[in-house]
Structures are given as structure tokens and as C-alpha cells.
C-alpha positions as CSV (number, residue, x, y, z in Angstrom):
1,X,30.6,74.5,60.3
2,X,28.1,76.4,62.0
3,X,25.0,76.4,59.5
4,X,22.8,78.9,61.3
5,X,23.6,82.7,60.1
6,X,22.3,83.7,63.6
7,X,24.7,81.3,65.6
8,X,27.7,82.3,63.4
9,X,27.4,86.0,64.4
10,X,26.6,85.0,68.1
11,X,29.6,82.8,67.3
12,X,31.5,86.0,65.9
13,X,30.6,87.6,69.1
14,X,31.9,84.6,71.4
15,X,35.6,84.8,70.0
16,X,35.6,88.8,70.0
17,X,34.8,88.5,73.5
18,X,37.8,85.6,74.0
19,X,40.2,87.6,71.8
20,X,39.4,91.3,73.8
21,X,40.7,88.7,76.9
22,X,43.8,87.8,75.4
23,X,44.9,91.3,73.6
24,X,43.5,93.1,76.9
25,X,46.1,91.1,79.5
26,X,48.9,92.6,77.5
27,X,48.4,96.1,78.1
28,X,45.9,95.9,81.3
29,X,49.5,94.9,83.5
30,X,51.5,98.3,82.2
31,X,49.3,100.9,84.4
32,X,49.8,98.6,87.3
33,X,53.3,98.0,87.1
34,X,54.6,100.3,90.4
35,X,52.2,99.0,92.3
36,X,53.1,95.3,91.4
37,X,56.7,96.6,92.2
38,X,56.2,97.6,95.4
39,X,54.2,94.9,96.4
40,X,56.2,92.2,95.2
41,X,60.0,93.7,95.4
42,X,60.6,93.8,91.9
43,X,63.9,95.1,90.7
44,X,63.8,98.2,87.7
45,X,65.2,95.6,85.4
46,X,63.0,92.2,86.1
47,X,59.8,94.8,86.1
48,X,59.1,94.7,82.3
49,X,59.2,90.7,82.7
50,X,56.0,91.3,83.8
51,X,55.0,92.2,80.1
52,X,57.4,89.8,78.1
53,X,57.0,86.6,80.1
54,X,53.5,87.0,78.6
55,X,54.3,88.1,75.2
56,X,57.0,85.9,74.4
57,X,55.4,82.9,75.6
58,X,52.8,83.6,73.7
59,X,54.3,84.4,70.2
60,X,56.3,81.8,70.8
61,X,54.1,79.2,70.9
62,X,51.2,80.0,68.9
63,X,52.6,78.7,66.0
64,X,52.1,75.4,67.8
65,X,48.9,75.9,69.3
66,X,47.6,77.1,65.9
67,X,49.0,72.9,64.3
68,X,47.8,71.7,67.6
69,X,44.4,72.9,66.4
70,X,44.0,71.8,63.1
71,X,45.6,68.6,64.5
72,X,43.3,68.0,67.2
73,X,40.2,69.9,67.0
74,X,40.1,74.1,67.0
75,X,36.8,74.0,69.7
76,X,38.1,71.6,71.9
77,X,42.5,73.4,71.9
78,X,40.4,76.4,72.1
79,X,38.4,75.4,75.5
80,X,41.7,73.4,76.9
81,X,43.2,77.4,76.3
82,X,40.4,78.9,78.3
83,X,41.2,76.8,81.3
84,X,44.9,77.3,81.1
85,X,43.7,80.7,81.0
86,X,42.0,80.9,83.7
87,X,44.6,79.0,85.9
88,X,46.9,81.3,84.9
89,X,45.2,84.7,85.8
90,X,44.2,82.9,89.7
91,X,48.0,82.5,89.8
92,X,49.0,85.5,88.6
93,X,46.9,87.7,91.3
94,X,48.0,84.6,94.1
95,X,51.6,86.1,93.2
96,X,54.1,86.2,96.3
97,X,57.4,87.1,94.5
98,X,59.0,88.2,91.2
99,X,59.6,84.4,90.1
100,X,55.6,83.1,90.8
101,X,54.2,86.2,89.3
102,X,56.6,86.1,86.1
103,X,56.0,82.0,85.9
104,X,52.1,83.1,86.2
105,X,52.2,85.2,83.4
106,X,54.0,82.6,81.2
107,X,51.1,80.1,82.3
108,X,48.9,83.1,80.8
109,X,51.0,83.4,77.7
110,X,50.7,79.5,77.0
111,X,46.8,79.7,77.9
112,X,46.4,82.7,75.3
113,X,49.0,80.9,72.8
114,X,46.5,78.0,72.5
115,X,43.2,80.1,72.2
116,X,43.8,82.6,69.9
117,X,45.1,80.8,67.4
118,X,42.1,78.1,67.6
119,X,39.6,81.1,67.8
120,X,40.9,83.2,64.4
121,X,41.0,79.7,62.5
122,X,37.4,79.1,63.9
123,X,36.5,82.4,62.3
124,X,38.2,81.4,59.1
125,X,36.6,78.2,58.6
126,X,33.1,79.7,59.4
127,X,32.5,82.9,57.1
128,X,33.5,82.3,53.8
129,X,36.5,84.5,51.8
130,X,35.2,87.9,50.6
131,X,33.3,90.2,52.0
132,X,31.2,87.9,54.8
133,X,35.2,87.3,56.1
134,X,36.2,90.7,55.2
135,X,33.4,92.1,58.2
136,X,34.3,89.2,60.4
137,X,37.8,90.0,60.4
138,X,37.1,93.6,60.5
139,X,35.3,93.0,63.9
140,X,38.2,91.0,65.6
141,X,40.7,93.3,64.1
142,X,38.8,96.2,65.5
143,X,38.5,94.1,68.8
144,X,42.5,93.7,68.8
145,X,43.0,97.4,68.6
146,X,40.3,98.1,70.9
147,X,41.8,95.7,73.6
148,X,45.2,97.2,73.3
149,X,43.8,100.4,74.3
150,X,41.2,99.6,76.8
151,X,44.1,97.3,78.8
152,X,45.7,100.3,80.3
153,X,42.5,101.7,81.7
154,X,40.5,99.7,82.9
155,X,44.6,98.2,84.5
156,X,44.1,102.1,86.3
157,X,40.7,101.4,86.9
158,X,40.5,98.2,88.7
159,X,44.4,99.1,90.6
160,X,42.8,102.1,92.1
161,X,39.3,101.1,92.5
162,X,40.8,97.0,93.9
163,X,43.8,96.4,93.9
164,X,46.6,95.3,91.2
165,X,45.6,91.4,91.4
166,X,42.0,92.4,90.0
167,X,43.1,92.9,86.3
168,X,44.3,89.2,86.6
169,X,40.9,88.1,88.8
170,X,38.5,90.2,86.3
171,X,39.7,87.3,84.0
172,X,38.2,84.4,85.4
173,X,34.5,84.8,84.8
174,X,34.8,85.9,81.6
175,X,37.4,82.6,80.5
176,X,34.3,80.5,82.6
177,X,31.4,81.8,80.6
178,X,33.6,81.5,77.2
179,X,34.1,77.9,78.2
180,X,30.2,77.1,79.2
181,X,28.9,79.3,75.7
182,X,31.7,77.2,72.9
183,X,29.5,73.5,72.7
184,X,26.4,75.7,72.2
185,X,28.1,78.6,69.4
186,X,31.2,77.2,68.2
187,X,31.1,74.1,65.7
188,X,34.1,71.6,65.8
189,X,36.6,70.9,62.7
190,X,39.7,70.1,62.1
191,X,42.5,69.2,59.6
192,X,42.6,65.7,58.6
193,X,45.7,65.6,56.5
194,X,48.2,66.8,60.1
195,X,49.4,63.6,62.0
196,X,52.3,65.7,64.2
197,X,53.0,68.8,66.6
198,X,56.6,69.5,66.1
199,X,57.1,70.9,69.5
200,X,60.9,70.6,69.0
201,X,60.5,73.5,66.3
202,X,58.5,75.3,69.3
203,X,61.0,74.5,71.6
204,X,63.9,76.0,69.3
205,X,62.1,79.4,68.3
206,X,60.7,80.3,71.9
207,X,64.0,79.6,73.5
208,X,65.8,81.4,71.0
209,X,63.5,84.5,71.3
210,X,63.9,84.4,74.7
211,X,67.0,84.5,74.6
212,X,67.7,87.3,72.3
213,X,65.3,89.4,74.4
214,X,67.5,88.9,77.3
215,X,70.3,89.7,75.8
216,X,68.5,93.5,74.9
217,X,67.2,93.5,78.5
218,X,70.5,93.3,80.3
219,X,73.3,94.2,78.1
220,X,73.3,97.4,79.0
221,X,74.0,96.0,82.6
222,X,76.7,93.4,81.6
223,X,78.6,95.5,79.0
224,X,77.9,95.0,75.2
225,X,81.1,94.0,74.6
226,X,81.4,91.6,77.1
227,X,81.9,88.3,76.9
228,X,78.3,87.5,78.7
229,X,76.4,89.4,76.5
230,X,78.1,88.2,73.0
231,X,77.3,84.6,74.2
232,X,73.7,85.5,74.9
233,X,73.1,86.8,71.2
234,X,75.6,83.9,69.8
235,X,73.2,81.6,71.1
236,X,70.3,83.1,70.7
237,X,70.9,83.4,67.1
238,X,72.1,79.7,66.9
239,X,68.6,78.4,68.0
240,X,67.2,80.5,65.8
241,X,69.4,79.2,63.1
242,X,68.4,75.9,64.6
243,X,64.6,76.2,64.4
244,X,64.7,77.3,60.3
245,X,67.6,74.4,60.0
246,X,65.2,72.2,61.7
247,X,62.1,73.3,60.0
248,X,62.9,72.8,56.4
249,X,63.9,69.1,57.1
250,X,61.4,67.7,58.9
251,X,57.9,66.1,57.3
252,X,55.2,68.7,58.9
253,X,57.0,71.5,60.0
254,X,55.7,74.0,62.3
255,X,56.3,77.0,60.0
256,X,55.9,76.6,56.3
257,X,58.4,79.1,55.0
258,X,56.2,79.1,51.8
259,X,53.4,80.6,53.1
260,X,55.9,83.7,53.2
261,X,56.0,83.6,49.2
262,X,52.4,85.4,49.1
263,X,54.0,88.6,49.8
264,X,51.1,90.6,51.3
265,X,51.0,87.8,53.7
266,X,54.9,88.7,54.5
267,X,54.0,92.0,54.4
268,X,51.3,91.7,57.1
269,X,53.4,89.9,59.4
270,X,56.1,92.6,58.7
271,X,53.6,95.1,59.9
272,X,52.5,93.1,62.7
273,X,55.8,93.0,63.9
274,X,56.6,96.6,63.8
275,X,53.0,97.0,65.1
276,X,53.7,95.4,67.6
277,X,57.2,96.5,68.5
278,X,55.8,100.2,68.3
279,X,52.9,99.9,70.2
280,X,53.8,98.0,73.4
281,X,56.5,100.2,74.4
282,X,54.7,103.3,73.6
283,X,52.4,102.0,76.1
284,X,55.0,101.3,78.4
285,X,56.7,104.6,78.4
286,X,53.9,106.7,78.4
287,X,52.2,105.0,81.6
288,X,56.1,105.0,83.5
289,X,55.8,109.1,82.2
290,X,52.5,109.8,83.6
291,X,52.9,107.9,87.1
292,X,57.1,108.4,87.6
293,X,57.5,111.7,86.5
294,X,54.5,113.5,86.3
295,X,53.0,112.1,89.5
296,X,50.0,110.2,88.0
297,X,48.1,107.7,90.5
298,X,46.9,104.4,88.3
299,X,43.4,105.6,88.3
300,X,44.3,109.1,86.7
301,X,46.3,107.0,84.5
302,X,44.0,104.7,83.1
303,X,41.6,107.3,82.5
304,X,44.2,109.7,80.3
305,X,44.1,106.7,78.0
306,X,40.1,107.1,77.5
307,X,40.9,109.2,74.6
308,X,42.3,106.3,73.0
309,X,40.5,103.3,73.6
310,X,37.1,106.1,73.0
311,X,37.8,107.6,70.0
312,X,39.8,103.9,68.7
313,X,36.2,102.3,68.7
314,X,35.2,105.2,66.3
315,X,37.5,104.7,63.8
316,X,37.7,101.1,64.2
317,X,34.4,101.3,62.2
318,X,35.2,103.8,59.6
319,X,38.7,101.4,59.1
320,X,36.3,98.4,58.7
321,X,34.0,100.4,55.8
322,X,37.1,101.6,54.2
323,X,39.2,98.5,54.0
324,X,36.8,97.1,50.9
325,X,36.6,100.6,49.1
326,X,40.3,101.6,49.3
327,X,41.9,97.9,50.4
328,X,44.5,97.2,52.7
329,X,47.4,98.8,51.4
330,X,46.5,102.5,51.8
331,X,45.2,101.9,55.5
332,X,48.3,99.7,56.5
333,X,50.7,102.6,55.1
334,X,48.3,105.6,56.4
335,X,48.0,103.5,60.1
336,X,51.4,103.8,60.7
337,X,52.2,107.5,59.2
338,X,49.4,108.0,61.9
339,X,51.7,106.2,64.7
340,X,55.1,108.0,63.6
341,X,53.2,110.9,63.9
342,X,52.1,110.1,67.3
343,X,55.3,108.9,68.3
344,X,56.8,112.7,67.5
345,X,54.6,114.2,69.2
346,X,55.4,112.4,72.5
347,X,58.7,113.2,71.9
348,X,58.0,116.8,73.4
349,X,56.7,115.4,76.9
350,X,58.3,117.6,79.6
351,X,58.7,117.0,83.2
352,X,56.4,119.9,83.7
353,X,54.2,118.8,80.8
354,X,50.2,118.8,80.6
355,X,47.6,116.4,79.8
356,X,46.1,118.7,76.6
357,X,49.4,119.6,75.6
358,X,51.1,116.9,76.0
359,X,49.4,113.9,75.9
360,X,46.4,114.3,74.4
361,X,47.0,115.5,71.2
362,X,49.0,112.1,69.8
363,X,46.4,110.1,71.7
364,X,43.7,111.0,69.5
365,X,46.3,110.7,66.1
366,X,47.5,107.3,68.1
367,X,43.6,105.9,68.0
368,X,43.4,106.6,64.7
369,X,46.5,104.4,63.5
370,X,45.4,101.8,65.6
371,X,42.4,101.1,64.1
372,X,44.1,101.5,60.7
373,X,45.9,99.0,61.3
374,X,44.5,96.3,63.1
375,X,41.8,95.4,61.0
376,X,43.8,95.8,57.7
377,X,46.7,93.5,58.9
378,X,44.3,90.9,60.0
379,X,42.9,90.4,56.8
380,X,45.9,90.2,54.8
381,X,47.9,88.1,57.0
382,X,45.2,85.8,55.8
383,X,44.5,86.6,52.2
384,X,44.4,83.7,50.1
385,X,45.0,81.1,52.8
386,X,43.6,77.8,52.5
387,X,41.7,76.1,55.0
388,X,44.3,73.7,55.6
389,X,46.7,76.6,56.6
390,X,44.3,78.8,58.9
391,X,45.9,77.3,62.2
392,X,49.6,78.4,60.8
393,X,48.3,82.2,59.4
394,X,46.3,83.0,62.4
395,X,49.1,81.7,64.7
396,X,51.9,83.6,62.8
397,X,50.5,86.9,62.6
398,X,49.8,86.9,65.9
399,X,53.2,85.8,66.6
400,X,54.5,88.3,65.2
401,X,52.7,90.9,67.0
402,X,53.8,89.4,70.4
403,X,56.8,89.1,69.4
404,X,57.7,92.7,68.1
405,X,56.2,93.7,71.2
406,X,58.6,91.7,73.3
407,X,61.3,93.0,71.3
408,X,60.0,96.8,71.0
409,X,59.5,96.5,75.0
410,X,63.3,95.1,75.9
411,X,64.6,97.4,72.8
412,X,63.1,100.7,74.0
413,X,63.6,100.4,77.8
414,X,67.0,99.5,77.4
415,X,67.3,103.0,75.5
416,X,65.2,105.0,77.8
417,X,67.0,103.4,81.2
418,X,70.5,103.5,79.2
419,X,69.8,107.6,78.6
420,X,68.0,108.0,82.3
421,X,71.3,106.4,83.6
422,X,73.8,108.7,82.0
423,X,71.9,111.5,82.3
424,X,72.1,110.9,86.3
425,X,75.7,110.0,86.5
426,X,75.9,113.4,84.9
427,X,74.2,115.3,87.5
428,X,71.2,115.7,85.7
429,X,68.2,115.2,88.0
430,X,66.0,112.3,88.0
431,X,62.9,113.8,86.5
432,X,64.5,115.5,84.0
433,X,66.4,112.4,83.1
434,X,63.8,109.7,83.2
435,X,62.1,112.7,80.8
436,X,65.2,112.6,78.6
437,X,65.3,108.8,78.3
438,X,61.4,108.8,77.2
439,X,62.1,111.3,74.8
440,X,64.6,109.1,73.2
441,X,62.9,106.3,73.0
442,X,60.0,108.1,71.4
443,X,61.6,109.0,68.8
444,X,63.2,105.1,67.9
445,X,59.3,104.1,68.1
446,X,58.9,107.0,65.6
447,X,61.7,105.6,63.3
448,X,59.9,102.1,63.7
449,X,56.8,103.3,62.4
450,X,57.7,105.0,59.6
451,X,59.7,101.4,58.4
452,X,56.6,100.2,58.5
453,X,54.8,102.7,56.2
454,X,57.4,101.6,53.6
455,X,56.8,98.1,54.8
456,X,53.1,98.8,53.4
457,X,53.6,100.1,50.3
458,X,56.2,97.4,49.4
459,X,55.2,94.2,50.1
460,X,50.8,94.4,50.5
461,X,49.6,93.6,47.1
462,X,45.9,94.1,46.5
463,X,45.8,92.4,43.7
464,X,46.5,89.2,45.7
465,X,43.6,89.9,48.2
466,X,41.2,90.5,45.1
467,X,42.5,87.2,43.0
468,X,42.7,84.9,46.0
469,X,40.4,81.9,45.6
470,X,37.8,81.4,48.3
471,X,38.7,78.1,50.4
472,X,36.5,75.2,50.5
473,X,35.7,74.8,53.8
474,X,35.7,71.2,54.0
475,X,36.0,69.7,57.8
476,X,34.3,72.1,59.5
């Protein structure tokens, strides 16, 4: 482990930086999504594969690029994720169709699958449990929710300013330095005791989460009742099926089911989930409402989000002070009250709406929940987790992050296009029913939320954060 106090922080510092990449190339494509449709010929419906190719390949590998850590070394997967990285973003903004660009961003998604894993159990294995992990986490929890929010404008930024293949370029330096700074900052370790990968088990869950997200993303389109879209969701829930099946018979499984038995940890990944689910399709909407109805450009855009990403910085201190006075359960529950209430407020957008009436009011209430609940849920997805385990508990809270959003994203555009559509067919006009579908959908991401408020306050246990042994951090 890294012995030098000053190197660890430095260190700290190094996979904040890393992490800001990886949360940031979520949200930094959303502001930018016309403009990649227009350039590229996207279709409505392929346009939010843009966002899922990215997120789903992510979540679902990083359960495998967190064993592949431990397995082979956390520095070393991390810096092979950096390059994949980096690939990925060149390719992504070389993009001459719908297929290269979507391929690109699953690249991406693989690249980020294999560093952020490496980079939280780097973290883990380097400051010890208590209050020395407690700030650590705090900063790459606050990094997360910062990243989120300042995705979508500098996406604005660098679209108007550039062009829309500069939030993929913007990557490239920043994955190179990473890559030169990790020998000198980052110490090596591993887990001795894990001999196999189990990609079959990495295989089963991605495909199957694929697949169910496809099913959301088009069923409106084939019929639900029809015989397409029934066979999608069969099978989607048969490799599902397949990957637990699978993963309680073979000898190192992928996913430990019994990590699941601590249940603040489930209750972390819970919130991740609905986090997640809640977050990247508010996103989403609200950038299709500013540019497609109120008649935002990407730059004007990206800078309505400044509320957010300003004032998330803010409280993403205050949420890393309070999280050891009142613990993780209160901020958890309170973060996400803060996002229903957010969510209900962008229920009243109007095609006619305003930025201060509109808007800004649930962006501030939206920045506060944010930080709320990043930096919470980081450190109780982890609570008690041995060293052995780091690579799994970083990987699957992070999985299921990506993965709510993948499903929040096909789930809510499905419901906003589904209400946009009938609207139309009813005469309504456009604006007023893109506005209609929005609404909608603001106020299922509302609903979602608030399950996770009860999500909080039934399954986080602080009592298991305060009781949970400190691992020895042997290997490092």
C-alpha cells in the first residue's frame, strides 16, 4: 500500500480525477444528443442508445472487471481501463453512423467497467475503515455526484463552443496523464486467494440486461402483447435466471449472493439502483425539454445546469461533514425526499415555461439530493467489506447505478414518447405533447424516488457501519 500520507491523498486525488472521467461520459452525451442526431441520422428510437450502449456495458461488466482486479492486479486492470478508455472516446468522436458511434460507446463502457472498479478497490485497500475511509469515500462520492451534474454542461459547452465529437476528444488527455501519474501514486495489490474470471457469469447478466432493456425500448413499437416483445422479456429473464442458476454452482462466482446478507449493503445497492434509474432520465428529459420544446441551443443548455453541478459541489461538503454526525441512513432517506421533490416540481414545465420558474427552482432542491446521496451510498455499499471482497462491492454498486440508469432511461422515454405519440394522433400539437409526455414521466421519476426514501429507512442499518471490523489490508 502506499506508505506515504502525502502520496495517498495525491493518490486520492489521481482516482477522483479517473472517476469524474467515467461518471462525466454518462451525462456529458445527453446535451449533445440532436446534434449527434442530425449529424449521424439517428432514428428517435436508436438515439437514447447513445446513453445505454454505455451504461449497460458498463454495469454489466464491472462485476468482472472488479474479480479481474483482485485477480490480476487493481494498478495494472486499472491502466489496461485507461487505454480502453481512451480508444474508445478517439472512436466515438471518429463516429460515421449510428452502429460505429453506439459500438464506440460500448468500447467506452468496457474501458470505464474495468477502471472504476480497480480505482474504488485501490481506495479501499489504501485508507483504512473509519473515519480516514469515511473522507476518502466522501471525496469520490462527492466526485460522482459532481460528475453527473457537470456532464451536461460542459456536453453544452464543448457542442457549442466545438463541436459534439469534443466531449469524447476532451477525454483523451486526461485518460493519458492518468496513465503516465498511476506507477508514481498508485501502489499495486491484489488478491491472492482468486484463480478465475467467470466471464460466462458476465456474459449471462450483460446479455440478459440488454436484453430486457430492449424489450422497454421498443415494445411500445412492436405491441406489448405481441409475440416479439413477450419473447424478448422471456428471454431476457431466462439469462437472468441463467446467471443466478449459474452463479451459485460454480467455485468463484462472479457475484457472491452473500455479500447481499449485510443488509445496508443491499440497501445501498437498492438506492444505487433507484439513484440511478431516477437520475439519468431526469437528465434526459430535461435537456430533450429545454432544446425540443423550449428552443434551447446546447450551449444555453449546458449552462441552465450550472445551478446544479454549482451549488452540488456545496453541499457535497456539508453531505461529507454530516455523514459521521448523523450517518448514512438519514442522508440516504433525506437525498432522495430531495429528488421526489425535485422530480414534482418538473412536473409543471410548460411549453411556454421559464428558466426561474421552471427549471430552476428543482435544480437547486435536485443538487442538494445529489450530494445526499452520493457520498452516503458509497460508503455503505462498502461497510464492513473485507479486503478480499473490495473488487466485488465497488463493482456492484456501481453496477447498479449503471444499470438503473439504463433501465430508468429505456423505462421513462418509452413513457414520455408512448404519451407524445398519443397525444399527436389526437390532434394535440407537438410542443404541447412532447410537454405532456415529459410531464408524465416526471412524475414516474417522482414515484421512483420516493421508493427509495423507504428503501433508506428499511434496509441501511447504522449499527452495521459502526460495528463493522476494519479490514487488514494485507496484499496491498
Amino acid at each position: 500500500m502506499v506508505t506515504s500520507p502525502r502520496l495517498k491523498w495525491f493518490g486520492l486525488a489521481l482516482l477522483g480525477a479517473v472517476q469524474f472521467m467515467v461518471v462525466l461520459d454518462i451525462a456529458i452525451v445527453n446535451v449533445a444528443l440532436p446534434s449527434i442526431q442530425t449529424d449521424l441520422e439517428f432514428t428517435q428510437a436508436n438515439l437514447q442508445w447513445v446513453i445505454s450502449a454505455y451504461a449497460l456495458v458498463f454495469g454489466g461488466f464491472l462485476l468482472l472487471g472488479g474479480r479481474t482486479a483482485d485477480l490480476l492486479g487493481r494498478r495494472r486492470v486499472f491502466m489496461v481501463g485507461l487505454v480502453m478508455f481512451a480508444i474508445g472516446s478517439l472512436l466515438c468522436g471518429l463516429a460515421w453512423s449510428e452502429a460505429s458511434l453506439i459500438g464506440a460507446r460500448a468500447l467506452q463502457g468496457l474501458g470505464a467497467a474495468t477502471i472504476s472498479p480497480a480505482a474504488l478497490a485501490i481506495l479501499m485497500t489504501t485508507f483504512a475503515e473509519g473515519r480516514e475511509r469515511n473522507i476518502a469515500l466522501g471525496v469520490w462520492g462527492a466526485v460522482g455526484g459532481f460528475g453527473a451534474a457537470a456532464g451536461v454542461l460542459l456536453g453544452g459547452v464543448l457542442t457549442d463552443a466545438l463541436s459534439w465529437e469534443w466531449i469524447f476528444f476532451v477525454n483523451i488527455p486526461v485518460a493519458l496523464v492518468a496513465l503516465g501519474l498511476a506507477p508514481v501514486l498508485l501502489a499495486e495489490s491484489k488478491d491472492t486467494r482468486i484463480k478465475s474470471f467467470d466471464a460466462l457469469g458476465a456474459i449471462l447478466v450483460t446479455s440478459g440486461l440488454t436484453t430486457l432493456v430492449l424489450g422497454i425500448t421498443q415494445g411500445h413499437e412492436w405491441g406489448w402483447s405481441s409475440a416479439r416483445t413477450i419473447g424478448v422479456f422471456v428471454l431476457s429473464g431466462a439469462l437472468l435466471a441463467g446467471f443466478v442458476a449459474w452463479e451459485n454452482r460454480v467455485a468463484e462466482p462472479l457475484m457472491r449472493f452473500g455479500i447481499l446478507r449485510t443488509k445496508t449493503v443491499l440497501g445501498a445497492n437498492v438506492a444505487g439502483f433507484i439513484l440511478g434509474t431516477a437520475l439519468f432520465s431526469m437528465f434526459l428529459m430535461l435537456t430533450l425539454y429545454m432544446q425540443q420544446v423550449l428552443g434551447y441551443s446546447a450551449m444555453k443548455t449546458g449552462v441552465a445546469y450550472l445551478a446544479v453541478a454549482g451549488t452540488s459541489i456545496i453541499w457535497a461538503n456539508v453531505a461529507a461533514a454530516l455523514v459521521t454526525r448523523v450517518g448514512v441512513r438519514p442522508l440516504i432517506a433525506g437525498g432522495m425526499a430531495l429528488l421526489a421533490v425535485g422530480m414534482l416540481l418538473f412536473t409543471q414545465v410548460s411549453v411556454d415555461g421559464t428558466y426561474v420558474k421552471n427549471l430552476l427552482p428543482g435544480f437547486l432542491i435536485i443538487a442538494v439530493g445529489l450530494a445526499f446521496c452520493f457520498v452516503p451510498i458509497s460508503i455503505a455499499a462498502l461497510a464492513g467489506v473485507q479486503k478480499a471482497e473490495a473488487g466485488l462491492a465497488s463493482g456492484l454498486i456501481n453496477t447498479s447505478q449503471q444499470i438503473g440508469g439504463a433501465v430508468g432511461i429505456a423505462l421513462l422515454s418509452t413513457i414520455a414518447i408512448s404519451r407524445t405519440e398519443n397525444e399527436v394522433a389526437a390532434g394535440t400539437a407537438v410542443p404541447q405533447a412532447m410537454t405532456s409526455g415529459f410531464q408524465l414521466a416526471f412524475w414516474v421519476g417522482a414515484g421512483v424516488a420516493l421508493v427509495g426514501v423507504v428503501a433508506a429507512l428499511v434496509l441501511i442499518r447504522q449499527e452495521e457501519i459502526a460495528a463493522a471490523p476494519a479490514p487488514a489490508l494485507e496484499g496491498a
